[in-house]
matplotlib code that plots the C-alpha trace (Angstrom):
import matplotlib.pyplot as plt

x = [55.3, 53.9, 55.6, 55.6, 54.0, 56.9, 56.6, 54.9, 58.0, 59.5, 56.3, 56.3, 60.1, 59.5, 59.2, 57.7, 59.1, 56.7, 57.4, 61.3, 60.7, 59.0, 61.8, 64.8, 62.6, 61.9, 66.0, 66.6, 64.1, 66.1, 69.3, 67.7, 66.8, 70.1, 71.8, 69.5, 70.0, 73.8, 74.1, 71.6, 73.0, 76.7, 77.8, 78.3, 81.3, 80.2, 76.2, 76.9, 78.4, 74.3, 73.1, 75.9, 75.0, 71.2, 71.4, 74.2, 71.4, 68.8, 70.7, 71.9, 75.3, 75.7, 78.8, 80.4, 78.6, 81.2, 83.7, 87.0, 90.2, 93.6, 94.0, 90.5, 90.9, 91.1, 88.3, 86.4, 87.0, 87.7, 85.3, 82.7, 84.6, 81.7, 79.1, 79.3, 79.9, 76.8, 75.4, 76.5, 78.8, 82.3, 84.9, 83.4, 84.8, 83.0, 84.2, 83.3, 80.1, 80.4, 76.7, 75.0, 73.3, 69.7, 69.9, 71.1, 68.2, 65.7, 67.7, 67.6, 63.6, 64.4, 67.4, 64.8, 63.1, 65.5, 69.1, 72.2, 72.0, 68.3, 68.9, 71.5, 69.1, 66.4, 68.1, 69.2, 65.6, 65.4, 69.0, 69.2, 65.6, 67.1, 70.4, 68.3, 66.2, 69.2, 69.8, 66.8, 67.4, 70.7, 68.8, 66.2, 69.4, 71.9, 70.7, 70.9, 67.4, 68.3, 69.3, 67.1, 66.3, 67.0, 70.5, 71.0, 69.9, 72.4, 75.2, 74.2, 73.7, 77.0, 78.7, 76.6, 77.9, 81.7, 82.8, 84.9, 82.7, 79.4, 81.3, 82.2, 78.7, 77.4, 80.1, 79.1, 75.5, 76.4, 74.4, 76.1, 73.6, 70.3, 72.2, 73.0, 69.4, 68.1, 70.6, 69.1, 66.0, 66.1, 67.1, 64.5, 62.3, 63.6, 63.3, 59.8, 58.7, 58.3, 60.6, 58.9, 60.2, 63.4, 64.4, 63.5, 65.1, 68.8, 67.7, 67.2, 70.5, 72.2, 71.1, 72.9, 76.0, 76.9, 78.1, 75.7, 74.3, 76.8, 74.4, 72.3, 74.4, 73.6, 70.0, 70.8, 72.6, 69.5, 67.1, 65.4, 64.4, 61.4, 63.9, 65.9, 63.8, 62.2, 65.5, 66.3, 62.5, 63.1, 67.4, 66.5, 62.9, 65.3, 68.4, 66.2, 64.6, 68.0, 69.2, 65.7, 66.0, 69.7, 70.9, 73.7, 76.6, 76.3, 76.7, 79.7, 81.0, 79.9, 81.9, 85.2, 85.3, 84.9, 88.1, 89.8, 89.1, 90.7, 93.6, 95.6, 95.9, 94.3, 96.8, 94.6, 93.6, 90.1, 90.2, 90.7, 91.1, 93.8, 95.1, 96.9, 97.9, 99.6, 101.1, 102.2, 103.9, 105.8, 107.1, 108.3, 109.4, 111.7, 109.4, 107.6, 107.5, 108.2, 105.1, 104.8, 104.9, 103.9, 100.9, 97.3, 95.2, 95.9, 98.8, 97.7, 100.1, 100.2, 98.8, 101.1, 99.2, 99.8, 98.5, 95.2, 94.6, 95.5, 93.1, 90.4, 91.7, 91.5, 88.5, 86.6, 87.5, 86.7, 83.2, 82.6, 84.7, 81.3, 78.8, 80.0, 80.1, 76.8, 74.9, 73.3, 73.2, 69.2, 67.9, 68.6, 71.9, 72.7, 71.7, 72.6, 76.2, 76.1, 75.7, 78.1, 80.9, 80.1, 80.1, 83.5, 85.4, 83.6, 85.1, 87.9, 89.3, 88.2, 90.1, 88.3, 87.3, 86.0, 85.1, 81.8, 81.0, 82.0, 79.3, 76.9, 79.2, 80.0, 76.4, 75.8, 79.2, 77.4, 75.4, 78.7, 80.4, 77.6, 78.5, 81.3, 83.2, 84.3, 87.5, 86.9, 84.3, 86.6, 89.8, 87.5, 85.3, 89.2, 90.6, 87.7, 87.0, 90.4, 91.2, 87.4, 87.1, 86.9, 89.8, 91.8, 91.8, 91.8, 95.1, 96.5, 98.8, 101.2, 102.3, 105.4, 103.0, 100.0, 98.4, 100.2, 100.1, 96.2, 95.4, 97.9, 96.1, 92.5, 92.3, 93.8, 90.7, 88.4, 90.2, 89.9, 86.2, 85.8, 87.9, 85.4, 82.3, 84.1, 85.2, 81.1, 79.8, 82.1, 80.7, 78.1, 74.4]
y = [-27.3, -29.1, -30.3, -34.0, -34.6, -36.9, -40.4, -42.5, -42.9, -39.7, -38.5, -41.2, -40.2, -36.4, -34.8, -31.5, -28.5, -29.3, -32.7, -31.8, -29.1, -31.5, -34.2, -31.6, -30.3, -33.9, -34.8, -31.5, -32.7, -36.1, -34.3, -32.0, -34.7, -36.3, -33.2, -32.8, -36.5, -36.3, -32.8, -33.7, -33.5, -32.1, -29.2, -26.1, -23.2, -20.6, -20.7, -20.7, -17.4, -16.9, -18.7, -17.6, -13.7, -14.1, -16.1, -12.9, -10.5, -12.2, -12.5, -8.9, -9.2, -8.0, -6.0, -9.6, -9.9, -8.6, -10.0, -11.5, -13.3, -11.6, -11.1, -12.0, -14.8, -18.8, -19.1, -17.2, -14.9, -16.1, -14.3, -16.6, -19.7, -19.4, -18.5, -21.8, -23.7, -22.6, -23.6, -27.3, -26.7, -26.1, -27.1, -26.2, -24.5, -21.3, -17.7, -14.4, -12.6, -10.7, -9.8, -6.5, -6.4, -6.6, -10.9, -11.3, -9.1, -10.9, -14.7, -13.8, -15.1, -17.8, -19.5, -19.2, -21.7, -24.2, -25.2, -24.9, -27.7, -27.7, -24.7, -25.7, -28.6, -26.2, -24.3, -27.0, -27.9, -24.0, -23.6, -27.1, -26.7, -22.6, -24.4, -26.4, -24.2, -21.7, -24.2, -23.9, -19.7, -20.4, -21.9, -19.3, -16.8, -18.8, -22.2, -22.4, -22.9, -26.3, -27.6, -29.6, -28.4, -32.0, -31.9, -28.6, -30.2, -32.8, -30.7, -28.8, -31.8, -32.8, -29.8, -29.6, -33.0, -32.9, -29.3, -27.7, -24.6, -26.5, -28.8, -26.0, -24.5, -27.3, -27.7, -24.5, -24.3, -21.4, -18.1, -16.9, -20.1, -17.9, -14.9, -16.2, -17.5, -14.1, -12.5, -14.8, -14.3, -10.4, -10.7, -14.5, -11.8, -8.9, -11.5, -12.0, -8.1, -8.3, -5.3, -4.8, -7.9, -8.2, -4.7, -6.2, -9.7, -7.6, -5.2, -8.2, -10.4, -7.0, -6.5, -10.1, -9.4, -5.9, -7.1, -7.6, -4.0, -3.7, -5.0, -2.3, -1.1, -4.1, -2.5, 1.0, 0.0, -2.0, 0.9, -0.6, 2.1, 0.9, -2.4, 0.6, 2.4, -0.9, -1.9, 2.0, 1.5, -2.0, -1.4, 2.1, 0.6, -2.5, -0.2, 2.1, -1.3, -2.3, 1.2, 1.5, -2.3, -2.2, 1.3, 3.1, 1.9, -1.4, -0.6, 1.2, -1.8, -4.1, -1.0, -1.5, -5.1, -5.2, -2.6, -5.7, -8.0, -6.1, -5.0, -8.0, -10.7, -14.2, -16.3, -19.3, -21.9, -21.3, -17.3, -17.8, -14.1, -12.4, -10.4, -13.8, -15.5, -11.6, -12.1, -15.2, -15.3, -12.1, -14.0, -16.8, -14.4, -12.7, -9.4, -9.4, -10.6, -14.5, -17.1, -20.2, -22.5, -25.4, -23.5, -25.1, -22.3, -19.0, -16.7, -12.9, -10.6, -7.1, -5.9, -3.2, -0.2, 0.1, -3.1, -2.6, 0.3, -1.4, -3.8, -2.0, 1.3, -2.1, -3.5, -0.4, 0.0, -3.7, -3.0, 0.2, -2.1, -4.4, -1.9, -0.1, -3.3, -4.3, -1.1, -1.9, -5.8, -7.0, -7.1, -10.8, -10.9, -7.8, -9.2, -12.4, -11.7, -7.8, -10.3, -13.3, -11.0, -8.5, -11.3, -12.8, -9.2, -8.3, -11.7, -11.7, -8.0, -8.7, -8.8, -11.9, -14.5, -17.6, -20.6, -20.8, -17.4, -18.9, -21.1, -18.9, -18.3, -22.0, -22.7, -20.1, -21.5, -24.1, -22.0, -20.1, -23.0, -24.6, -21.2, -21.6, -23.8, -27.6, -26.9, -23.5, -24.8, -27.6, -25.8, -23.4, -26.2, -27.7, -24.8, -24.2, -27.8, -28.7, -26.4, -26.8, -30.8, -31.9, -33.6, -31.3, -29.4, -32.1, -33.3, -30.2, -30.1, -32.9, -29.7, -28.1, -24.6, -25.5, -22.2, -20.5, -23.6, -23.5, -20.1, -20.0, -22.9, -21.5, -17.8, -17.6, -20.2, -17.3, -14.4, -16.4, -16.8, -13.3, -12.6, -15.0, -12.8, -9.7, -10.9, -12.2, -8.8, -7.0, -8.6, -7.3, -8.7]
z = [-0.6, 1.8, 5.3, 5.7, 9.5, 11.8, 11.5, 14.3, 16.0, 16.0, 17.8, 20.4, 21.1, 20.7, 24.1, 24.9, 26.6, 29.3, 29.7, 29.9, 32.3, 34.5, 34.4, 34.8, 37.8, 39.4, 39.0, 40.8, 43.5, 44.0, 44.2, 46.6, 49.0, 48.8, 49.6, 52.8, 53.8, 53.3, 55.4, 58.0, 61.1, 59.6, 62.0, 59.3, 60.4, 58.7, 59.6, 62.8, 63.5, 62.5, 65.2, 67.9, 67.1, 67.3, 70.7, 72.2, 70.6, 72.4, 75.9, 75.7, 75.2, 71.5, 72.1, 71.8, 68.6, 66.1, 68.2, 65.9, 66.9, 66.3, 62.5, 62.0, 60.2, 61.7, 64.0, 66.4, 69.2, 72.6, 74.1, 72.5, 74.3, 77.6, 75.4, 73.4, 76.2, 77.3, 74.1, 74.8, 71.6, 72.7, 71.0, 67.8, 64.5, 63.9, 62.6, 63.3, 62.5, 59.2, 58.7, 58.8, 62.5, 61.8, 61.2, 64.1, 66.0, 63.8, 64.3, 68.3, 69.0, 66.8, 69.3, 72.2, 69.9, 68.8, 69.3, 67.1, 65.3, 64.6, 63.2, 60.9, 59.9, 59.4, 57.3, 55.1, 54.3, 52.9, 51.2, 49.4, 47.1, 46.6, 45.0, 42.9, 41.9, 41.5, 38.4, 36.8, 37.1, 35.6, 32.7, 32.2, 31.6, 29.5, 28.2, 24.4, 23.1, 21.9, 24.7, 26.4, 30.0, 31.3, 30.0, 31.9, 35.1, 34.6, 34.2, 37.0, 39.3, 38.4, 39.0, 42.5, 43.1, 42.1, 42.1, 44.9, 45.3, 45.3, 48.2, 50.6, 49.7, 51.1, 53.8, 55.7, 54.4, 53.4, 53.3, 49.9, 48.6, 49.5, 47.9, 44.8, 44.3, 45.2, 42.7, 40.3, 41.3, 40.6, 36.7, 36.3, 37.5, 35.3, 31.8, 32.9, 33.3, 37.0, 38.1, 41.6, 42.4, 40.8, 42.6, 46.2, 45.6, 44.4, 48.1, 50.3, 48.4, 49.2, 52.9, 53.5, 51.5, 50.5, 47.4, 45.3, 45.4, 42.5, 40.2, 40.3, 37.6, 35.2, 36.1, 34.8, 31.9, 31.1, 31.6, 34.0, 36.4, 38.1, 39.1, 40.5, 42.3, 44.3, 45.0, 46.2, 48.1, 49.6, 50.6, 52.3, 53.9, 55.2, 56.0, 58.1, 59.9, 60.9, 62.4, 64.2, 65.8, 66.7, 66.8, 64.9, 67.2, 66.4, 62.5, 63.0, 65.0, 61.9, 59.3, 61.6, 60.9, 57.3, 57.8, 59.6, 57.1, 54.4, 56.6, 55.0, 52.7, 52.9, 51.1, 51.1, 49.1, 49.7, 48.2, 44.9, 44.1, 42.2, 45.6, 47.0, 43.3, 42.6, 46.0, 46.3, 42.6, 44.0, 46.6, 44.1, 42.4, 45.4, 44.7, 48.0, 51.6, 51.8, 53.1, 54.5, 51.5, 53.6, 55.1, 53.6, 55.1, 56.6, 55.9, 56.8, 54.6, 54.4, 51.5, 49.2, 48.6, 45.3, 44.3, 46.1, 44.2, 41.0, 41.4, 42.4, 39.3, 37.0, 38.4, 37.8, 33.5, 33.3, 34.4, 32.8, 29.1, 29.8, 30.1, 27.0, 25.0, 26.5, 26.2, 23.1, 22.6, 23.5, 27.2, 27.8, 26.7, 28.1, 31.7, 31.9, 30.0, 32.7, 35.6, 34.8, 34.5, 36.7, 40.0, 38.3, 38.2, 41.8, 43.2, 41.3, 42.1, 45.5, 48.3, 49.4, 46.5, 48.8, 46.4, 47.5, 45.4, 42.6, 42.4, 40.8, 37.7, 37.9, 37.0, 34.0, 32.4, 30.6, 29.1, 27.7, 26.9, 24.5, 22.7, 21.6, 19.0, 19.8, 20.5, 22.2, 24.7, 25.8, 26.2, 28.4, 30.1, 31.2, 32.4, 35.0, 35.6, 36.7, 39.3, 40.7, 40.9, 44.2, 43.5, 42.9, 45.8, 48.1, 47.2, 46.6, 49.4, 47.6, 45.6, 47.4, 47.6, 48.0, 48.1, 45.3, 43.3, 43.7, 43.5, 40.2, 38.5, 39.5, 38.6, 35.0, 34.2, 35.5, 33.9, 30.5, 31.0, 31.6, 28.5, 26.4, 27.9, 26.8, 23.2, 22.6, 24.4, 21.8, 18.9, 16.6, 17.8]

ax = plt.figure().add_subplot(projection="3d")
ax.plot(x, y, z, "-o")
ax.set_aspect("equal")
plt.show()
């Protein structure tokens, strides 16, 4: 039989994967320079603490480097106060250093060479085209083949633009931005046989954030061993570069405060993890220590015990449920679903679950929403979008909790996209 050829107008109208690519890549490039325009010049909390520990690296005071107020969370150490004075920027928000050592040895020349600010801005101009090309990463792992890449980057310029973890991304200029790409990075490079690379973009994501050296595992269960041995190579090579440029005592400074900050509870509305919601609905419920229930940000409670080793006991058979129901579904499934709810159950079962790392997920869901049925896709697409409008949590302090109310309406969205990963991973390929 033979194929009747399109008509004249379907061919003029027809556009080629080449031609999408390039307009999804251009409307990522004017959201791009928006994003630098609208955070030029915006002071961000979190990068700072970069910036502050490079400059006492380079002026030889980096015992105040891991510095941290009482209860660590809240704002930074007063022992900073005449060292940001001296930086002309007192009066400032910024938090404690939580990094290893070794980026604040290899920030310190780069203070001599500009200010804080400047830095921030410079940084911007590096972070903002990583978020946008994070969303075309996104796209190589979970866009349905008959989507068209242009309608991907619209979603994902939307959700860049109105979501609540894309906002404090932004906010802070946060580092987790140039982690997320790099975790993204590693399995792009993985789906395109370059396991060299993938291995040393999960080391490096990893020497920022210890977190994601998790993911190795989503790189055993996929056989990839040469993946695992460069990111082995390149985590040692970068590990031993850090103790031989700042010493050994200044790691074990860096150990004892990630001990602080799991010495209690955030109960926050920015740690959406289930640590606080468990808590918090404990106290509503008369089961546990009472909070604040007018307090927006910081509550510090001690954490039971018992329930942070449930967490982590249940933590642990979720992740080794998805690798057995992974184990023999084909590579790119296997990866991109291994990584999706892999980040969810490590930020979830966390003891800290700050929005902003939810912004990686945030931009794969699309691609597991256009999976599922009508009805399916929106009830799920509701439950995550409601909690993570910008709207949303602005006004959340009209509710008589505000940080139990928040956390309660934002984690069981999560938990039920983890539950949809887990019913798709469990069915037959």
């Amino acid at each position: 039989m033979d194929i009747a050829e399109p008509s004249p107008a379907v061919a003029m109208t027809a556009v080629s994967p080449a031609q999408d690519l390039r307009r999804a890549v251009v409307l990522l490039a004017l959201w791009t320079l928006y994003a630098i325009w609208r955070q030029w010049g915006h002071w961000p909390d979190d990068l700072s603490a970069l910036y502050i520990a490079g400059h006492l690296w380079q002026t030889g005071q980096s015992d105040l480097i891991y510095a941290a107020p009482p209860g660590f969370f809240g704002g930074h150490a007063a022992s900073w106060d005449p060292v940001m004075a001296d930086l002309g920027i007192a009066g400032k928000v910024t938090f404690p250093y939580v990094y290893p050592p070794l980026w604040a040895a290899l920030l310190g020349p780069v203070t001599d060479l500009m200010g804080p600010q400047a830095f921030a801005d410079a940084v911007l101009l590096i972070q903002m085209p990583m978020l946008a090309a994070s969303v075309l990463m996104a796209a190589r792992l979970m866009r349905p083949a008959t989507m068209p890449m242009l309608t991907w980057a619209l979603i994902g310029i939307v959700i860049l633009l109105a979501s609540t973890q894309s906002y404090i991304a932004l906010w802070h200029n946060q580092p987790t931005i140039t982690v997320g790409f790099l975790v993204l990075l590693c399995f792009t490079c993985l789906d395109a046989d370059r396991p060299i690379a993938a291995g040393a973009a999960l080391a490096l994501a990893a020497a920022i954030k210890l977190t994601p050296a998790a993911l190795v595992l989503i790189l055993l269960l996929d056989r990839q061993y040469r993946a695992t041995l460069s990111f082995a190579a390149f985590g040692a090579a970068l590990g031993l570069l850090s103790l031989a440029v700042t010493g050994t005592a200044l790691h074990e400074t860096f150990l004892n405060s990630l001990g602080l900050i799991r010495e209690g509870a955030l109960m926050s509305a920015v740690n959406v993890s289930l640590l606080p919601a468990l808590m918090s609905l404990g106290a509503a419920l008369g089961l546990g220590p009472a909070f604040d229930t007018q307090s927006h940000f910081a509550i510090l409670a001690p954490i039971p015990g018992w329930l942070s080793t449930g967490l982590t006991l249940t933590a642990l058979a979720l992740t080794t449920a998805f690798l057995m129901a992974l184990k023999d579904k084909p590579g790119p499934e296997r990866r991109a679903t291994g990584l999706f709810a892999l980040w969810l159950i490590l930020t979830l079962f966390g003891p800290l679950g700050w929005q902003h790392y939810y912004l990686l997920p945030l931009l794969l869901l699309p691609g597991l929403i256009a999976r599922l049925s009508p009805r399916a896709g929106l009830l799920l697409g509701l439950a995550i979008a409601l909690p993570s409008t910008r709207f949303v949590f602005l006004t959340i302090g009209f509710l008589p909790w505000p940080v139990a109310n928040y956390v309660w309406l934002a984690c069981p969205g999560w938990l039920a996209v983890l539950l949809t990963l887990y019913v798709r991973a469990r069915r037959a390929a």
